[in-house]
OpenMM code with the backbone's topology and positions (N, CA, C; nanometers):
from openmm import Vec3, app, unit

residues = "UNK UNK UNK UNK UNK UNK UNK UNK UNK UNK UNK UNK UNK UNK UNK UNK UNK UNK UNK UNK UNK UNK UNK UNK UNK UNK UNK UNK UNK UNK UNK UNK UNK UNK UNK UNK UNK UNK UNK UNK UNK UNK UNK UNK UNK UNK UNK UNK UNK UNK UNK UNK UNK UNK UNK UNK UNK UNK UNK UNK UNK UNK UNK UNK UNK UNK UNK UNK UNK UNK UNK".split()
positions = [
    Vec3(11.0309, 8.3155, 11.3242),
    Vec3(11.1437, 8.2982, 11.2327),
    Vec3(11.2712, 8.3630, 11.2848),
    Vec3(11.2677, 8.4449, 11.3341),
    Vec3(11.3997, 8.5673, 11.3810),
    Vec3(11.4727, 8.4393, 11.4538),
    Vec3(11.4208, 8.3738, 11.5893),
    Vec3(11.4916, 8.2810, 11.6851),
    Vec3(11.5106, 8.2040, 11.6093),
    Vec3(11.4559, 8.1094, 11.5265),
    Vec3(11.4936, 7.9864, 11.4418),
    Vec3(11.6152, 8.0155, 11.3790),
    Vec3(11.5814, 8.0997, 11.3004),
    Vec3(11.7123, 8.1802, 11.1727),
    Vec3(11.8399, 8.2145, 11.3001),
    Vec3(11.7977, 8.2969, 11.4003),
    Vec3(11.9340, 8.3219, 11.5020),
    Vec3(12.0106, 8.2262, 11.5487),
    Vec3(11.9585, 8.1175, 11.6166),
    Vec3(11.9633, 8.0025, 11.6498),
    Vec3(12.0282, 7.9112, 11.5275),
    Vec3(12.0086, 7.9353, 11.4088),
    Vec3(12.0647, 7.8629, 11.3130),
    Vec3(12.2332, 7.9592, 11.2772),
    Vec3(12.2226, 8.0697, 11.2983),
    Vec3(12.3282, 8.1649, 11.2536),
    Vec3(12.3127, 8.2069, 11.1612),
    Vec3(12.1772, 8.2654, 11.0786),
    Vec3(12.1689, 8.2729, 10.9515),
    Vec3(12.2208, 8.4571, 10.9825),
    Vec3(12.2726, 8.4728, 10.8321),
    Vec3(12.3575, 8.6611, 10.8241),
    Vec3(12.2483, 8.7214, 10.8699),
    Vec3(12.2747, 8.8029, 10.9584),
    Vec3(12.1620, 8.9194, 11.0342),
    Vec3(12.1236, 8.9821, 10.8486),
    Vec3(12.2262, 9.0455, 10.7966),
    Vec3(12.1860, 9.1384, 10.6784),
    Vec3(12.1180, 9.0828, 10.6195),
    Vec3(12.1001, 8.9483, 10.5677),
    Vec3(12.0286, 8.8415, 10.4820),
    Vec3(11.8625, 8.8356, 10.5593),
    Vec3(11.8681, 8.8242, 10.6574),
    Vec3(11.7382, 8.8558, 10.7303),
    Vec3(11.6979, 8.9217, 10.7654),
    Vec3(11.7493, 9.0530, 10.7599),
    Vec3(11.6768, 9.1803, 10.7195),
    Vec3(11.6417, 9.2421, 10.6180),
    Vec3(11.7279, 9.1729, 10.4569),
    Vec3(11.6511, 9.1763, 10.3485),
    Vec3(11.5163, 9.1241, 10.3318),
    Vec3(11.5298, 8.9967, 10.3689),
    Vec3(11.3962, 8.9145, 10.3955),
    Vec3(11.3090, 8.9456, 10.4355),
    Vec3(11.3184, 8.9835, 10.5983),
    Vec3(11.2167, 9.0249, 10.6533),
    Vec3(11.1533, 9.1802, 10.5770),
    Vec3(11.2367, 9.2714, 10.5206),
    Vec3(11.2504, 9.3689, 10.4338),
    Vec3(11.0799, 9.3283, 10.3287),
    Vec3(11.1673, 9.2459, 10.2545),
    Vec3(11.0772, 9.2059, 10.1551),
    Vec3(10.9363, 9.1573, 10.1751),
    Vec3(10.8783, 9.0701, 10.2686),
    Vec3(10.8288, 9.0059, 10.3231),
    Vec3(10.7187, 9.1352, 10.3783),
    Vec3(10.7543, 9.1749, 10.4653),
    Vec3(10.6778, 9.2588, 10.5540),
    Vec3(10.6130, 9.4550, 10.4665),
    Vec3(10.6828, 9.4770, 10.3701),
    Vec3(10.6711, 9.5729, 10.2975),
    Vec3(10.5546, 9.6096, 10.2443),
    Vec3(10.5509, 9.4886, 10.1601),
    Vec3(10.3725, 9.4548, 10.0823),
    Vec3(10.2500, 9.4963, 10.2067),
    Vec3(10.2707, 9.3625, 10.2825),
    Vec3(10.1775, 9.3935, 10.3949),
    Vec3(10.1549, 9.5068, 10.4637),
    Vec3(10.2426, 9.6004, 10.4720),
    Vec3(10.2535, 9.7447, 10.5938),
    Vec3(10.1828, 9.7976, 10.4540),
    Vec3(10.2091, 9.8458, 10.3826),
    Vec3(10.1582, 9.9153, 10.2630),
    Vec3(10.0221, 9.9254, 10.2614),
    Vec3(9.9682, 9.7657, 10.2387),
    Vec3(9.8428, 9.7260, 10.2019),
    Vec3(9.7526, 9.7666, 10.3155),
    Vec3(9.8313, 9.7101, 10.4568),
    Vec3(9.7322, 9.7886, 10.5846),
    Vec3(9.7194, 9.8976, 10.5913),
    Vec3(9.7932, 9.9658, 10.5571),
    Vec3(9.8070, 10.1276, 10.5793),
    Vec3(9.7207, 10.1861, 10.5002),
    Vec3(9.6935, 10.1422, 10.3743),
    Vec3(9.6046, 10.1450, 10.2393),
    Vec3(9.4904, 10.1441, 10.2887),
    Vec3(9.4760, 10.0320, 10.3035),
    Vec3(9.2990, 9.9481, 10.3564),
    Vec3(9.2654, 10.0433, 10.4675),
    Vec3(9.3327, 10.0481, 10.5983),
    Vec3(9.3023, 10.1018, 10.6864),
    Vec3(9.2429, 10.2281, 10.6928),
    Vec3(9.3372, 10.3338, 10.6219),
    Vec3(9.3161, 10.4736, 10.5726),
    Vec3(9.1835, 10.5017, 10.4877),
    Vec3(9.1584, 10.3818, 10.3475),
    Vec3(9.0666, 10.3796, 10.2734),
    Vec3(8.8877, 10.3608, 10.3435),
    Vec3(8.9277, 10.3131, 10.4669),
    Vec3(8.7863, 10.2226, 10.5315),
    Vec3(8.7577, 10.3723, 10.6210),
    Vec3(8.8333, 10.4565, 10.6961),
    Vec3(8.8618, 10.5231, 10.7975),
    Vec3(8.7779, 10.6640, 10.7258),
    Vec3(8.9077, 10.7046, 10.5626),
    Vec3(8.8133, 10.7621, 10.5251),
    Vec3(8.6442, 10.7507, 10.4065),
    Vec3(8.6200, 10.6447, 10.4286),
    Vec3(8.4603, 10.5962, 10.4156),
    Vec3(8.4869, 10.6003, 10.2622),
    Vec3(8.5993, 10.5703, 10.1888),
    Vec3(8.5694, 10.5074, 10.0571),
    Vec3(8.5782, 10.3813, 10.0418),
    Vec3(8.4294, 10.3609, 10.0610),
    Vec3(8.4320, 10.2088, 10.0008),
    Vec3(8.4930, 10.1789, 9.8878),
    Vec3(8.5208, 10.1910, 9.7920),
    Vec3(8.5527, 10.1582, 9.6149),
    Vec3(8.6943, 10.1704, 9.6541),
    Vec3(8.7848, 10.2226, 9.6929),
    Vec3(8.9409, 10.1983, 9.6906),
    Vec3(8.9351, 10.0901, 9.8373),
    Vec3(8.8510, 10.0579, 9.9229),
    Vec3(8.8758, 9.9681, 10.0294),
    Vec3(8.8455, 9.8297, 9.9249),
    Vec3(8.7495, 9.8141, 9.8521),
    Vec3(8.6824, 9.6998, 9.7359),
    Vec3(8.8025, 9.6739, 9.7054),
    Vec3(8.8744, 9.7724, 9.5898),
    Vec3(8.9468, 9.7609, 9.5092),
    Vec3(9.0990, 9.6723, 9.5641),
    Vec3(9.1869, 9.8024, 9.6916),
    Vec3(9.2662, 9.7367, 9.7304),
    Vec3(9.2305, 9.5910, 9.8219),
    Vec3(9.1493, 9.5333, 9.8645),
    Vec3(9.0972, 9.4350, 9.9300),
    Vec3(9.0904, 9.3032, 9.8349),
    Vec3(8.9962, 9.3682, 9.7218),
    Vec3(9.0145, 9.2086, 9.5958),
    Vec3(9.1606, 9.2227, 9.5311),
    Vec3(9.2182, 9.3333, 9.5589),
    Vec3(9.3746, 9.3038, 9.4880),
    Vec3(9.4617, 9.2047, 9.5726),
    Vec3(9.4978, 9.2630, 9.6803),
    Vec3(9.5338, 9.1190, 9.7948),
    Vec3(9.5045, 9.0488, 9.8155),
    Vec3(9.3621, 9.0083, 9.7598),
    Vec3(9.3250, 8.8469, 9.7906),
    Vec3(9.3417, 8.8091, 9.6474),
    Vec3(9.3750, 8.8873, 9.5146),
    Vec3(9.4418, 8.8344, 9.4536),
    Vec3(9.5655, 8.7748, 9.4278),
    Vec3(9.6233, 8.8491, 9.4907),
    Vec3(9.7674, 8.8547, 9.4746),
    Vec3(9.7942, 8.7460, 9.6043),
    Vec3(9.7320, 8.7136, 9.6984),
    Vec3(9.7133, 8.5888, 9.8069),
    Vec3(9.7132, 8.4726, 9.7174),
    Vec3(9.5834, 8.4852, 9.6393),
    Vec3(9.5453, 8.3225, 9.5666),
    Vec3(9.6370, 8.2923, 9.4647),
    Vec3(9.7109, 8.3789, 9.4199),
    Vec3(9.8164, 8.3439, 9.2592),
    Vec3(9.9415, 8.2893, 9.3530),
    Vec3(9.9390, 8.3766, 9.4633),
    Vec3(10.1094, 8.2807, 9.5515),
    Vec3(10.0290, 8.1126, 9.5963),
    Vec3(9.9311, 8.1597, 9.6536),
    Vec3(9.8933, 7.9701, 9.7591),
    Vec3(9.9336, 7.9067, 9.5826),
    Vec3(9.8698, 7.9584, 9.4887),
    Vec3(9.8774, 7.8131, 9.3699),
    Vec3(10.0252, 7.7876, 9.3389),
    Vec3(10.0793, 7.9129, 9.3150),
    Vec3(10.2619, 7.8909, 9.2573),
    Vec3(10.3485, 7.8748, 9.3346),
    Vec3(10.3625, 7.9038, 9.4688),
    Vec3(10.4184, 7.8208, 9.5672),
    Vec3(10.4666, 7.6992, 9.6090),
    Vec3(10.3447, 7.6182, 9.6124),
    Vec3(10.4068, 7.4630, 9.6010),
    Vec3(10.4145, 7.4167, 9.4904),
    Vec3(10.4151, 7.4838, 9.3502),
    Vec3(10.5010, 7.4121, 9.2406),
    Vec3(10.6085, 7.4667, 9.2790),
    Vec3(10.6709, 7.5467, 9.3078),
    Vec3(10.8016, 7.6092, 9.2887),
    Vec3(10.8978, 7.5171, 9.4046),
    Vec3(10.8206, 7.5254, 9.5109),
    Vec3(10.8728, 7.4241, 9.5986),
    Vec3(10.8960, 7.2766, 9.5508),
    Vec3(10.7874, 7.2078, 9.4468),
    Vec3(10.8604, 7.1201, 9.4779),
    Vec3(10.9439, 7.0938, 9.3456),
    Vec3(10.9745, 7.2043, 9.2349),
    Vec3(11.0858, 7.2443, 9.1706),
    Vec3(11.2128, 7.1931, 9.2387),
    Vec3(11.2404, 7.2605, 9.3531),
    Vec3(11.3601, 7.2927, 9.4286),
    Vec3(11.3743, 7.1530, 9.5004),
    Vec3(11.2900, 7.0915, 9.5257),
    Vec3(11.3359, 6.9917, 9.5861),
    Vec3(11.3695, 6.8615, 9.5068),
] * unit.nanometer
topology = app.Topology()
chain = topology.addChain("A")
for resn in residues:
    res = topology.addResidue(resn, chain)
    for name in ("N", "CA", "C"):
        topology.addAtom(name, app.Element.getBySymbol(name[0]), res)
């Protein structure tokens, strides 16, 4: 995305909100999981693990309605 978006001229600041937003959740959640598995609690590795694959399956469904809202 960075070359596409550069290549298009999109505002550096606008794509560093983005990427901001985007990448936040995820560093969190690895850092979470990772730490949780490392130190051998299973039950917060369970816990945060079915939360992100919750929070995975509620975007795949509302996603492409919203998309094709917009279009």
């Amino acid at each position: 995305p960075g070359y596409v978006l550069g290549i298009l001229r999109y505002p550096f600041p606008l794509y560093l909100l983005a990427l901001a937003i985007t990448e936040l959740p995820y560093a969190v959640a690895t850092v979470y999981l990772g730490d949780s598995f490392l130190e051998g609690e299973s039950f917060a590795f369970l816990v945060l693990g079915v939360g992100v694959l919750l929070i995975a399956a509620i975007l795949w469904m509302v996603a492409p309605k919203k998309l094709r809202d917009v279009q």
